[in-house]
C-alpha positions as CSV (number, residue, x, y, z in Angstrom):
1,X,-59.1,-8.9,-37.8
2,X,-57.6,-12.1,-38.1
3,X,-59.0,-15.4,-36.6
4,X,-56.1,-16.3,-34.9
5,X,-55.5,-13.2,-33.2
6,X,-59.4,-13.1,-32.5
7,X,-58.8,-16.7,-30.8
8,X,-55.4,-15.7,-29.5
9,X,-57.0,-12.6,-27.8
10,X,-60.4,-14.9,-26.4
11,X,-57.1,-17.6,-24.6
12,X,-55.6,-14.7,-22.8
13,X,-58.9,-13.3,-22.0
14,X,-60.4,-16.4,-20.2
15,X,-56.3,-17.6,-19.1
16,X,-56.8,-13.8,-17.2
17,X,-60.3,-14.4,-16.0
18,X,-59.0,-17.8,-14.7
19,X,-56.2,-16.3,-12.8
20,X,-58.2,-14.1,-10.8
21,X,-61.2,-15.8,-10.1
22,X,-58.3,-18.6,-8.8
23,X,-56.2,-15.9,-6.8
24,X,-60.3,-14.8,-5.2
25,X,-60.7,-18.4,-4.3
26,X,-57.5,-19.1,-2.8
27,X,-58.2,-16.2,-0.9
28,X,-61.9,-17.2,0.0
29,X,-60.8,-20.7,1.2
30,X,-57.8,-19.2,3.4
31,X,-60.2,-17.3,5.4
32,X,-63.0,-20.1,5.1
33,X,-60.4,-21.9,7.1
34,X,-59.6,-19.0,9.1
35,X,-63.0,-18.9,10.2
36,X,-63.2,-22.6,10.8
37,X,-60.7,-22.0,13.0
38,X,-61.9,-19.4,15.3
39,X,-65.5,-21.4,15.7
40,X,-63.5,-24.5,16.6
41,X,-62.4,-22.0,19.5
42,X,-65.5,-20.7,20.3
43,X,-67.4,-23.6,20.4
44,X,-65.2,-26.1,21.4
45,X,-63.8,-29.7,19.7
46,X,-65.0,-32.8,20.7
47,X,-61.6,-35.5,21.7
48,X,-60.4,-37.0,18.3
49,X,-58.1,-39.9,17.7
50,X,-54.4,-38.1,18.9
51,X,-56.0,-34.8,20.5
52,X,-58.2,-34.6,23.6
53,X,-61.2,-32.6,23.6
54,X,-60.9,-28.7,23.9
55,X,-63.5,-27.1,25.6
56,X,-65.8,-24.0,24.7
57,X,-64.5,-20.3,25.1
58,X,-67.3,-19.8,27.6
59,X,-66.2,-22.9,29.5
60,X,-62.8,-21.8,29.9
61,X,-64.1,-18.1,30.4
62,X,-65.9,-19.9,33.5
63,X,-62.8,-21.8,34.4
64,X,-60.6,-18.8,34.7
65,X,-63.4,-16.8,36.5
66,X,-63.4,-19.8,39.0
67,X,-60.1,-19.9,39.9
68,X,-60.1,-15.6,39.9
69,X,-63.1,-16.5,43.0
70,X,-60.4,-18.6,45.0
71,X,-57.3,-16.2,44.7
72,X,-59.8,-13.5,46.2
73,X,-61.2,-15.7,48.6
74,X,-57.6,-16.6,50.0
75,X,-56.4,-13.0,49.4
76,X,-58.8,-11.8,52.1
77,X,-58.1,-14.4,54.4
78,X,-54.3,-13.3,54.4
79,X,-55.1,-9.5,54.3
80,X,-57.4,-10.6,57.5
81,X,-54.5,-12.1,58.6
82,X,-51.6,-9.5,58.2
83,X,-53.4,-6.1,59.1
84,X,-54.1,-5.4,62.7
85,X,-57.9,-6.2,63.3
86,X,-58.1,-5.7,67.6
87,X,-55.5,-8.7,68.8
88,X,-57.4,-11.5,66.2
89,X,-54.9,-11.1,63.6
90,X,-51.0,-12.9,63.2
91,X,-49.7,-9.5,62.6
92,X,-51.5,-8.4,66.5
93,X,-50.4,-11.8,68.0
94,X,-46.7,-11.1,66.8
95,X,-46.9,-7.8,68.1
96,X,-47.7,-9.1,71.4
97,X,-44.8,-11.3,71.5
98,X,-42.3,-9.1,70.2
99,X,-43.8,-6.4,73.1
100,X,-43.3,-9.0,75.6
101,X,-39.8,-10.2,74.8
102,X,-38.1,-7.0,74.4
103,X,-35.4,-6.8,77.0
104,X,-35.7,-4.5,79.8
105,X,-34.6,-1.3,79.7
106,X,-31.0,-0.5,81.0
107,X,-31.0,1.8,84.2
């Protein structure tokens, strides 16, 4: 065989090699930063020059769960409020009136 199709033959080999072993990389460092990413979410960012800090998924797992607790808390104050409960209730107190202020019957 000749040399310079030997040599020839070794270029294209290694160009090849090259090309995929780039293409894998490329494809390693996408999801590297991918991955970056999604910790940064998990765990949180501290503040940096132009961006506040963002806090943890568990803190803002908490947060939400939080603020679920005061939507039920005043959701059972209302529902207290708008079902008969024995005369305690709006919805008994505006029963009263409206029994009161109906007008007599005609004779």
């Amino acid at each position: 065989m000749d040399p310079l199709l030997k040599i020839a033959a070794l270029v294209a080999t290694i160009g090849a090699a090259a090309a995929v072993v780039g293409k894998a990389g490329a494809w390693v460092w996408r999801r590297g930063r991918q991955l970056g990413h999604l910790l940064d979410d998990v765990l949180g960012e501290p503040a940096r020059r132009d961006q506040p800090a963002r806090p943890s998924l568990m803190a803002r797992v908490a947060g939400i769960e939080d603020r679920v607790a005061v939507i039920e808390r005043r959701s059972e104050v209302i529902e207290h409020e708008v079902k008969p409960n024995g005369g305690q209730s709006l919805k008994d107190q505006v029963t009263r009136i409206e029994q009161h202020t109906q007008p007599d019957p005609p004779f």
